[in-house]
N, CA, C and O atoms as a Tinker XYZ file with bonds, in Angstrom:
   236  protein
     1  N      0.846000   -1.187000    0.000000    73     2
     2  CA     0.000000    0.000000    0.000000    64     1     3
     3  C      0.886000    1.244000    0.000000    63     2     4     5
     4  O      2.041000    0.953000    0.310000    81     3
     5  N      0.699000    2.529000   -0.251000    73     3     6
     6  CA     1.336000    3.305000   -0.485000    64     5     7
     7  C      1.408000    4.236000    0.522000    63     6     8     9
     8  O      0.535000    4.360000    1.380000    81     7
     9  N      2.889000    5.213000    0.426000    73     7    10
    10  CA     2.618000    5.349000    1.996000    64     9    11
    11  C      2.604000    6.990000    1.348000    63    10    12    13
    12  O      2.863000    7.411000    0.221000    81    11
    13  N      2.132000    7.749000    2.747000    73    11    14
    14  CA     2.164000    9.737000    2.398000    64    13    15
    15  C      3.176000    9.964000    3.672000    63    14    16    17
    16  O      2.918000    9.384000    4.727000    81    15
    17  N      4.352000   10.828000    3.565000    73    15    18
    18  CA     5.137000   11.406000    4.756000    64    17    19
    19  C      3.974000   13.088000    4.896000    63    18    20    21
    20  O      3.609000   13.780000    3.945000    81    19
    21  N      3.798000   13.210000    5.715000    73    19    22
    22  CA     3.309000   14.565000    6.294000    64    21    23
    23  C      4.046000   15.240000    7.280000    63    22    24    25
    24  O      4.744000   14.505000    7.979000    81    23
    25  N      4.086000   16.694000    7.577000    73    23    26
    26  CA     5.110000   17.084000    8.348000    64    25    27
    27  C      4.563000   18.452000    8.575000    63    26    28    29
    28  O      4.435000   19.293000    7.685000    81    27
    29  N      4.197000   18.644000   10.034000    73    27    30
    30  CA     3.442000   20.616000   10.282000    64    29    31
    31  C      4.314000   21.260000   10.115000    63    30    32    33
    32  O      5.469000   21.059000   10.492000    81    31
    33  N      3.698000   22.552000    9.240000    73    31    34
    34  CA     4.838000   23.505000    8.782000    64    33    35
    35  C      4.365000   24.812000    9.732000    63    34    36    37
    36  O      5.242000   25.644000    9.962000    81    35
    37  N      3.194000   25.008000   10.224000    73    35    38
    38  CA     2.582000   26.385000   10.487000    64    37    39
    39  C      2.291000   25.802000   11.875000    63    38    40    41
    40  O      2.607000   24.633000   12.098000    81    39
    41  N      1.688000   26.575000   12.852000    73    39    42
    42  CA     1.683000   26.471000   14.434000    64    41    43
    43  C     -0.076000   25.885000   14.662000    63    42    44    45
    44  O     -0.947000   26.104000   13.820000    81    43
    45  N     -0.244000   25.358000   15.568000    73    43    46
    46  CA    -1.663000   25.195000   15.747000    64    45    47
    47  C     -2.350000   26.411000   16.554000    63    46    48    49
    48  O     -3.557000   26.474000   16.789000    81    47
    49  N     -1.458000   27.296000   16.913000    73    47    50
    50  CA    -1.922000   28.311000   17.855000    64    49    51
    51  C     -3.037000   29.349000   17.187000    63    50    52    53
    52  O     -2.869000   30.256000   16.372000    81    51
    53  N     -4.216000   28.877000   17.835000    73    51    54
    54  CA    -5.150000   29.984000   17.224000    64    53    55
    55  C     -5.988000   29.713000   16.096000    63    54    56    57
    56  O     -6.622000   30.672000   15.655000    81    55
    57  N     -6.127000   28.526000   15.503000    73    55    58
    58  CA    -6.409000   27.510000   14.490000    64    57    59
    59  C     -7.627000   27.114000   15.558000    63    58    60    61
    60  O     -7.498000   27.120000   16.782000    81    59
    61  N     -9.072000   26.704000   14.685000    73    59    62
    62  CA    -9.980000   25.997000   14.627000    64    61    63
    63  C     -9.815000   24.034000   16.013000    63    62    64    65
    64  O     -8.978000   23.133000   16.063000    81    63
    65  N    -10.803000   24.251000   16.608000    73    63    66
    66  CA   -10.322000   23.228000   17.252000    64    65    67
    67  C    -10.499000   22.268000   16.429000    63    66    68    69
    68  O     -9.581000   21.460000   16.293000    81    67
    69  N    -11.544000   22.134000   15.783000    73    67    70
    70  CA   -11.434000   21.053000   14.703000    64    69    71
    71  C    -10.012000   20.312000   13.878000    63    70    72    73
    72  O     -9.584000   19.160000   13.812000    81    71
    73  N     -9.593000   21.574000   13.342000    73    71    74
    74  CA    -8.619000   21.222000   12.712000    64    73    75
    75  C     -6.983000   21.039000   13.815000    63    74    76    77
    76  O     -6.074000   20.325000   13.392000    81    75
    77  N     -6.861000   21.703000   15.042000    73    75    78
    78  CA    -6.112000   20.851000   16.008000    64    77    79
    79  C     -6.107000   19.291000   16.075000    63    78    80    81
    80  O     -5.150000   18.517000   16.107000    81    79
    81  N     -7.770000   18.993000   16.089000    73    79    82
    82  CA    -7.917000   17.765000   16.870000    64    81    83
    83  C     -7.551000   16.620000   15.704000    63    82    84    85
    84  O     -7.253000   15.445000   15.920000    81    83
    85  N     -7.664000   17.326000   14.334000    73    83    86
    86  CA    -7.277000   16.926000   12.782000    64    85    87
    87  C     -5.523000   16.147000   13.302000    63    86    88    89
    88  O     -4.992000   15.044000   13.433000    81    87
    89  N     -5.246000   17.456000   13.428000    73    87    90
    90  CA    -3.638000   17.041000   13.386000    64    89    91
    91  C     -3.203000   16.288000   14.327000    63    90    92    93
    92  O     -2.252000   15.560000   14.043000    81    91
    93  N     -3.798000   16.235000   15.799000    73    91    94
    94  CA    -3.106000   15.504000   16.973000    64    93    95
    95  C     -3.453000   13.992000   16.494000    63    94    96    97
    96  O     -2.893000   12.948000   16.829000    81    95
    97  N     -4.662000   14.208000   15.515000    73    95    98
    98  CA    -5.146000   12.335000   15.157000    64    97    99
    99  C     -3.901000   12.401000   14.176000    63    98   100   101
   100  O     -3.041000   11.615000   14.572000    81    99
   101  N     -3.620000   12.898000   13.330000    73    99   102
   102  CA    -2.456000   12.584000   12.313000    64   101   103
   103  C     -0.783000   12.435000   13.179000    63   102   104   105
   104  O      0.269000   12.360000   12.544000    81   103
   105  N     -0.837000   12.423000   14.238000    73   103   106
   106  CA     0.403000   12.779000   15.208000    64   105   107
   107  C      1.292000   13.422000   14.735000    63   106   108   109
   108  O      2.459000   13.084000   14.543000    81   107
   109  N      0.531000   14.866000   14.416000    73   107   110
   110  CA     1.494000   15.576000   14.198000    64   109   111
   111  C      0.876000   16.919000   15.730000    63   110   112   113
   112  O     -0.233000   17.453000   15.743000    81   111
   113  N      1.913000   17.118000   16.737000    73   111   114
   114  CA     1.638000   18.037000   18.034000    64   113   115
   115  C      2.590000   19.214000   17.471000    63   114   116   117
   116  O      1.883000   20.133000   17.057000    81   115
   117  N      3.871000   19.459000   17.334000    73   115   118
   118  CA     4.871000   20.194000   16.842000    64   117   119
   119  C      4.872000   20.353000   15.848000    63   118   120   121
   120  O      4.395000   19.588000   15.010000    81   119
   121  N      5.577000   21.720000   15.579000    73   119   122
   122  CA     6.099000   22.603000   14.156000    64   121   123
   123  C      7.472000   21.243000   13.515000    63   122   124   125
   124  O      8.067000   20.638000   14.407000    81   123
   125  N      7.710000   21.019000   12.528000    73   123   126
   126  CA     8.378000   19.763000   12.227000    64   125   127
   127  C      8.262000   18.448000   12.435000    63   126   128   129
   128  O      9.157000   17.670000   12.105000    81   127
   129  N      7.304000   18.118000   12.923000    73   127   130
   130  CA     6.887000   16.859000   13.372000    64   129   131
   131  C      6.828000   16.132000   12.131000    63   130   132   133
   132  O      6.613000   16.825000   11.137000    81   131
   133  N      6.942000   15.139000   11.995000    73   131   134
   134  CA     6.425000   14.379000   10.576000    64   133   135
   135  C      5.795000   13.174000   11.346000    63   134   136   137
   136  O      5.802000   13.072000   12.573000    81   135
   137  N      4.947000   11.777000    9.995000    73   135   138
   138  CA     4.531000   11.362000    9.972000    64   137   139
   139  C      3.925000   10.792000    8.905000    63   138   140   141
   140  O      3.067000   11.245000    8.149000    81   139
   141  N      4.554000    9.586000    8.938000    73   139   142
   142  CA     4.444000    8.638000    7.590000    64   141   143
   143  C      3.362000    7.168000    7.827000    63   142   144   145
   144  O      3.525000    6.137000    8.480000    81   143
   145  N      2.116000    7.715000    6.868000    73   143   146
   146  CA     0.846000    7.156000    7.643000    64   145   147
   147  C      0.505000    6.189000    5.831000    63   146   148   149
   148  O      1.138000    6.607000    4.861000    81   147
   149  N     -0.468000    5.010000    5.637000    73   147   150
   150  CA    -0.562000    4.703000    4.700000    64   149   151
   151  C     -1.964000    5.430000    3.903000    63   150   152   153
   152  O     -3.038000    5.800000    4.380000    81   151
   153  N     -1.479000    5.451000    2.598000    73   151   154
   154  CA    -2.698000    6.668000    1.759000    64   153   155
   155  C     -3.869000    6.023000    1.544000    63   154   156   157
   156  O     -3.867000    5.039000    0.805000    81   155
   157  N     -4.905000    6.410000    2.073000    73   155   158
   158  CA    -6.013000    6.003000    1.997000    64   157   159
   159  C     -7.379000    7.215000    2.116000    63   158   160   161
   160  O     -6.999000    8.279000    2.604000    81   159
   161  N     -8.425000    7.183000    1.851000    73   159   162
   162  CA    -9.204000    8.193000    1.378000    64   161   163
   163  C     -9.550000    9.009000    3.066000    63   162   164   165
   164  O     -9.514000   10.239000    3.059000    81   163
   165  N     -9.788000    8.476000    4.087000    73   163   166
   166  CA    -9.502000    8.739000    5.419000    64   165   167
   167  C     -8.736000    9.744000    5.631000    63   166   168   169
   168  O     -9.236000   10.804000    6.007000    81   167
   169  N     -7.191000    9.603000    5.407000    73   167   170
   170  CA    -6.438000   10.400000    5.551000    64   169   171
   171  C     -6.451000   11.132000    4.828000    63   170   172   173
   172  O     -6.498000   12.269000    5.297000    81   171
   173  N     -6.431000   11.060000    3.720000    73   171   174
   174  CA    -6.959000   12.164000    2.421000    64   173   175
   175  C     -7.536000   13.379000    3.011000    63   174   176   177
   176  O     -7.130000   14.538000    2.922000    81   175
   177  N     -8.774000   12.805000    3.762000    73   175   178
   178  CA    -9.959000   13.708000    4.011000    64   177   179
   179  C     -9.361000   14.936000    4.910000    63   178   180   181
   180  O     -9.491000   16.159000    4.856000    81   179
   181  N     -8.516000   13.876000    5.914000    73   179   182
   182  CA    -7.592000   14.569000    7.121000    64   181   183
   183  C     -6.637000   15.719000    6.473000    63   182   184   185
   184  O     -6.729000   16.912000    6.762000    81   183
   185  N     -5.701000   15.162000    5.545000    73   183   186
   186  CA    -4.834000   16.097000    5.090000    64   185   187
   187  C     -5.457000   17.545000    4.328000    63   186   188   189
   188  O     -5.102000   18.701000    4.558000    81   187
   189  N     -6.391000   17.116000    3.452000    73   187   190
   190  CA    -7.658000   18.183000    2.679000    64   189   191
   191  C     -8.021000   19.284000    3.847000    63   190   192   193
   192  O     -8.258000   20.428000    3.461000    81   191
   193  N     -8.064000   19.059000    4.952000    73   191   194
   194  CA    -9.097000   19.660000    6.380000    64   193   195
   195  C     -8.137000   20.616000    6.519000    63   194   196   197
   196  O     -8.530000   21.777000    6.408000    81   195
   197  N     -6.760000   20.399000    6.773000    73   195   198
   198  CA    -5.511000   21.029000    7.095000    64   197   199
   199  C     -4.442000   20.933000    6.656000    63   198   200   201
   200  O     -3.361000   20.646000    7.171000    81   199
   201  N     -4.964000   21.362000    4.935000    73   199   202
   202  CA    -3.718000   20.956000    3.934000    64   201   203
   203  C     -2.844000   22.623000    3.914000    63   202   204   205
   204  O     -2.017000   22.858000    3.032000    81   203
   205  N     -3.146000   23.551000    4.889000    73   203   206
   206  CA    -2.503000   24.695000    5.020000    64   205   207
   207  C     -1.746000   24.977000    5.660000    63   206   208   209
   208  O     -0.918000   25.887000    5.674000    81   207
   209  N     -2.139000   23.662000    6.660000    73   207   210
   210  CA    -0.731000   23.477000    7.767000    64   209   211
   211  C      0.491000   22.467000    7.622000    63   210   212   213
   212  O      1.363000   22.301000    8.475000    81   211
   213  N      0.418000   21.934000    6.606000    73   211   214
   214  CA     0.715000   20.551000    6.434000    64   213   215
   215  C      1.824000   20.464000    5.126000    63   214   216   217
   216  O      1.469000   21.056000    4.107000    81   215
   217  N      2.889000   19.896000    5.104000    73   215   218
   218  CA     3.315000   19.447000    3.958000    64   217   219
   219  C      3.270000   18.169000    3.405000    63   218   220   221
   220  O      4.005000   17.419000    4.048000    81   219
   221  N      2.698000   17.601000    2.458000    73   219   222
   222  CA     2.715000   16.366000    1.981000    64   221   223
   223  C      3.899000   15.706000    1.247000    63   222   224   225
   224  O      4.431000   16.283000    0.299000    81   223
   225  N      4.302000   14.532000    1.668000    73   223   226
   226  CA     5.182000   13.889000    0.451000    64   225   227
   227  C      4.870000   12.420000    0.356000    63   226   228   229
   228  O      4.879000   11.676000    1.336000    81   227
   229  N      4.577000   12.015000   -0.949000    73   227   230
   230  CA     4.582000   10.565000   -1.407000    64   229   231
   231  C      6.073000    9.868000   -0.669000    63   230   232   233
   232  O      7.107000   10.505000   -0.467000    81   231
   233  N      5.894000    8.706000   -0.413000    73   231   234
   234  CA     6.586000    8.148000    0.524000    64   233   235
   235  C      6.789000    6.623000   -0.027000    63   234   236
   236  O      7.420000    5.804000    0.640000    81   235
């Protein structure tokens, strides 16, 4: 299955709780954090929610 690396680029401070609670499920808590999760439409949805905070890379 294919995997996505993700990694927070921007701060959660002051951001939507929604989209916090987005990222702490993606384990991303910290600015640089990454996280290499497998691609599936789920996470999709996740990354889409808070693709402003987020950097994506095919993995």
């Amino acid at each position: 299955m294919a995997k996505v690396t993700i990694t927070l680029k921007r701060s959660l401070i002051g951001r939507k709780k929604n989209h916090i609670a987005t990222a702490h499920a993606l384990g991303l808590t910290k600015i640089g954090n990454s996280n290499t999760l497998n691609d599936n439409d789920a996470i999709r949805g996740m990354i889409n929610t808070i693709s402003y905070l987020v950097d994506v890379k095919e993995a």
